[in-house]
C-alpha positions as CSV (number, residue, x, y, z in Angstrom):
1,X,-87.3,44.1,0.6
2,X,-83.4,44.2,1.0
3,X,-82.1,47.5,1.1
4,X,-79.7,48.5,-1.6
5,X,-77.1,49.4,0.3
6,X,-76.9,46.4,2.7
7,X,-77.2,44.3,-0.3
8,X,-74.7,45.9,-1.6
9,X,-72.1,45.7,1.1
10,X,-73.4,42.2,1.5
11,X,-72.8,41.2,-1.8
12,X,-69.0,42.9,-1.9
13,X,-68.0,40.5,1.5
14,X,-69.4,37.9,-0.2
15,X,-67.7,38.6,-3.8
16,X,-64.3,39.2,-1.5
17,X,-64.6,36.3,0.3
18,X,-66.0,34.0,-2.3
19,X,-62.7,34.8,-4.6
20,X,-60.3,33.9,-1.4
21,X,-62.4,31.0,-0.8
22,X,-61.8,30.2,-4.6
23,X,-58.4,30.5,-4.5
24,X,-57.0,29.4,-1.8
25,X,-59.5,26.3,-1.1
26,X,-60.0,25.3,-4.6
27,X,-57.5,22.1,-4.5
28,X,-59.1,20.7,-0.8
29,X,-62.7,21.8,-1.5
30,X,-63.4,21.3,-5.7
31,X,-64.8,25.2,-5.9
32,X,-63.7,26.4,-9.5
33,X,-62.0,29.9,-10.1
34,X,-62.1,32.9,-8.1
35,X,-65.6,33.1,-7.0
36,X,-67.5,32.7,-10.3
37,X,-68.3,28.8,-9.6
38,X,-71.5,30.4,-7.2
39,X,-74.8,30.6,-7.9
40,X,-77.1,33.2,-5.7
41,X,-79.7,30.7,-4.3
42,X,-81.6,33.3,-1.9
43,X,-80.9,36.6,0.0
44,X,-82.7,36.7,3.3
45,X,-83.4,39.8,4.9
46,X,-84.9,40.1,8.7
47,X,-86.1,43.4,7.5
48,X,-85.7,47.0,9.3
49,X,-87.8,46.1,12.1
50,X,-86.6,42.4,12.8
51,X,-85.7,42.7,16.6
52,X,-87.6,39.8,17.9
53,X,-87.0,41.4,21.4
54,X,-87.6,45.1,23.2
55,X,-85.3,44.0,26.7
56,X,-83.0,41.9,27.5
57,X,-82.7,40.8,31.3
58,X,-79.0,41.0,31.6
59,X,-77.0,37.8,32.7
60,X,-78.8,35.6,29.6
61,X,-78.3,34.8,25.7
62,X,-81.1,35.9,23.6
63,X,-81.7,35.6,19.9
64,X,-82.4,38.9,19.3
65,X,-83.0,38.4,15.4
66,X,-83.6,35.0,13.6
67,X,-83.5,34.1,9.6
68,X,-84.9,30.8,8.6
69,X,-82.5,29.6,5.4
70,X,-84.7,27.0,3.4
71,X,-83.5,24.6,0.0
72,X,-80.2,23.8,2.1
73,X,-76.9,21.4,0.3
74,X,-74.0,20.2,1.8
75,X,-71.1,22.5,0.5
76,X,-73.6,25.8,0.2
77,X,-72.0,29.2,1.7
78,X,-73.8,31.3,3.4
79,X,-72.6,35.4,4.0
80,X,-74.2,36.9,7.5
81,X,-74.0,40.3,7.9
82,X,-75.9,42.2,11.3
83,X,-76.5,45.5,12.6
84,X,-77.9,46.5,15.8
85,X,-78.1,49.0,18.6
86,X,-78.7,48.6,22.1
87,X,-79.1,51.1,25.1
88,X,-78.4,50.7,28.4
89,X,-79.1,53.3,31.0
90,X,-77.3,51.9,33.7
91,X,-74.3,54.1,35.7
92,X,-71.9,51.1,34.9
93,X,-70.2,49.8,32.1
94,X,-72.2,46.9,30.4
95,X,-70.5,44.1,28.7
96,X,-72.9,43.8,25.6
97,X,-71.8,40.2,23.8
98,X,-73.1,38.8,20.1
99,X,-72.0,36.1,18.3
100,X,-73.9,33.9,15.4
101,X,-75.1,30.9,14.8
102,X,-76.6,27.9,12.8
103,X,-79.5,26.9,14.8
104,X,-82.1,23.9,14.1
105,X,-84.8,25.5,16.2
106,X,-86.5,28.8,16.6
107,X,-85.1,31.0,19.0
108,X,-82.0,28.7,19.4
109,X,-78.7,30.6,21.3
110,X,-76.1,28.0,21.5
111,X,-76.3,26.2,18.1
112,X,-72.7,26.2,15.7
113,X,-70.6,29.2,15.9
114,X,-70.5,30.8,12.9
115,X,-68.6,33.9,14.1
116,X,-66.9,33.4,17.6
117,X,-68.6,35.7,20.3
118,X,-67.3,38.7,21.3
119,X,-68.4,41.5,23.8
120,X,-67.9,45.8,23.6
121,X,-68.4,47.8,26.8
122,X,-71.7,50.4,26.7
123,X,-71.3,53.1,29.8
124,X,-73.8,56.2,30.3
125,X,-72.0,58.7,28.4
126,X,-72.2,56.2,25.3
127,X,-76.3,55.5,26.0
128,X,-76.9,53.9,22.4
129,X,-74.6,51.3,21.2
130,X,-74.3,49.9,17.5
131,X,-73.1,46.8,17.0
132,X,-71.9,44.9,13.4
133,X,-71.5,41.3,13.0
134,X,-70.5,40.0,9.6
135,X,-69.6,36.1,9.4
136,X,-69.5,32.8,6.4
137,X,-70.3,29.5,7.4
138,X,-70.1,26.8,4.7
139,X,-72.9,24.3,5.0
140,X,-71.7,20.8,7.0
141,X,-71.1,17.6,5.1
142,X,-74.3,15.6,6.0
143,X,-76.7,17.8,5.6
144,X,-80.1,16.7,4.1
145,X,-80.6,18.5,0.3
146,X,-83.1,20.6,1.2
147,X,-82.7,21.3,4.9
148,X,-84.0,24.4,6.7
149,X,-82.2,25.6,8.9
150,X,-82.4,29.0,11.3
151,X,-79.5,31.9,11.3
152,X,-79.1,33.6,14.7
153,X,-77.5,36.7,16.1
154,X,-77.5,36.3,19.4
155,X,-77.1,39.0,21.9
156,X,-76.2,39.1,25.6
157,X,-75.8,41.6,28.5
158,X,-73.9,41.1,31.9
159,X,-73.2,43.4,34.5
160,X,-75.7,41.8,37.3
161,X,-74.7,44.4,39.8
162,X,-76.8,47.3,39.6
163,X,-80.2,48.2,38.1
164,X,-81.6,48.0,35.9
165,X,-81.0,45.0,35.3
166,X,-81.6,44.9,31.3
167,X,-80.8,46.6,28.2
168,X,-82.8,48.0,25.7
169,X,-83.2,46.7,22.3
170,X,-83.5,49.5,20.5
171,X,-86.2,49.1,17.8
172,X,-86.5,49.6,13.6
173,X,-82.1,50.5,13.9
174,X,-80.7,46.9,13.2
175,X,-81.4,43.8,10.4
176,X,-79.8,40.3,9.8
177,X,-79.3,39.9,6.4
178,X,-78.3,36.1,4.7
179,X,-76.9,35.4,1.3
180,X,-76.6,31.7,0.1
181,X,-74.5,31.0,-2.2
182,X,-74.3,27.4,-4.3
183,X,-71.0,25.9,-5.8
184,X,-72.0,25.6,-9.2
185,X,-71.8,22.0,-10.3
């Protein structure tokens, strides 16, 4: 079950976006209007306890939460929207990295960008560290009707220096949440 809330903030970056997208593509792409040429195809929610990881050895890429986005169509948008939290109890600042991605596996890390990775530093005096991740991909020319596809935040952790030499996933505090939208014909 989505919570209200995220839906909610989901579905305002997607209503902002979509009009943008509307407007200022509508010539190159064919999309009608300011947004009300989509159709809500599926919302996709990890749910509150989606972490598909406890620790992550630092040094590697892990997809920490994974969405599997069925009924696929060249031209489709999809809004991503993540929340996380991490904890490190290291003596050192830890470079904590995310980025996501369109994957055609399970479990994928290095798939299409959909929002370029970027990296926050956790110290000790911070401990727990929340992370947000919002991004749009539109769905590539050539893809089968009907594809599946998987939707990964992925999460790494560097700072191979000291130990320990991981950081916590901190459980039940993040979700990935998909909207699909469908240019309507």
């Amino acid at each position: 079950m989505i919570q209200p809330w995220l839906r909610l903030r989901s579905v305002a970056l997607a209503t902002f976006v979509l009009a943008a997208f509307g407007q200022s593509q509508a010539a190159q792409t064919n999309y009608t209007g300011n947004g009300n040429g989509f159709l809500l195809v599926g919302a996709y929610d990890s749910g509150d306890s989606g972490e598909r990881y406890t620790q992550l050895v630092l040094e590697s890429r892990y997809s920490v939460f994974q969405i599997l986005v069925p009924n696929l169509k060249a031209g489709d948008l999809l809004f991503i929207t993540a929340e996380g939290e991490g904890t490190t109890e290291r003596n050192t600042n830890t470079e904590i990295v995310s980025k996501l991605t369109w994957e055609s596996g399970s479990g994928g890390t290095t798939g299409t960008e959909i929002s370029e990775e970027n990296g926050e530093n956790a110290d000790l005096d911070e401990h727990h560290h929340k992370m947000h991740q919002t991004g749009m991909f539109r769905i590539p020319d050539g893809t089968p009707d009907g594809a599946t596809r998987y939707v990964s935040w992925v999460w790494g952790a560097f700072d191979g220096t000291q130990t320990p030499n991981y950081l916590d996933v901190n459980q039940d505090y993040g979700r990935l949440l998909v909207l699909h939208y469908r240019p309507n014909a």
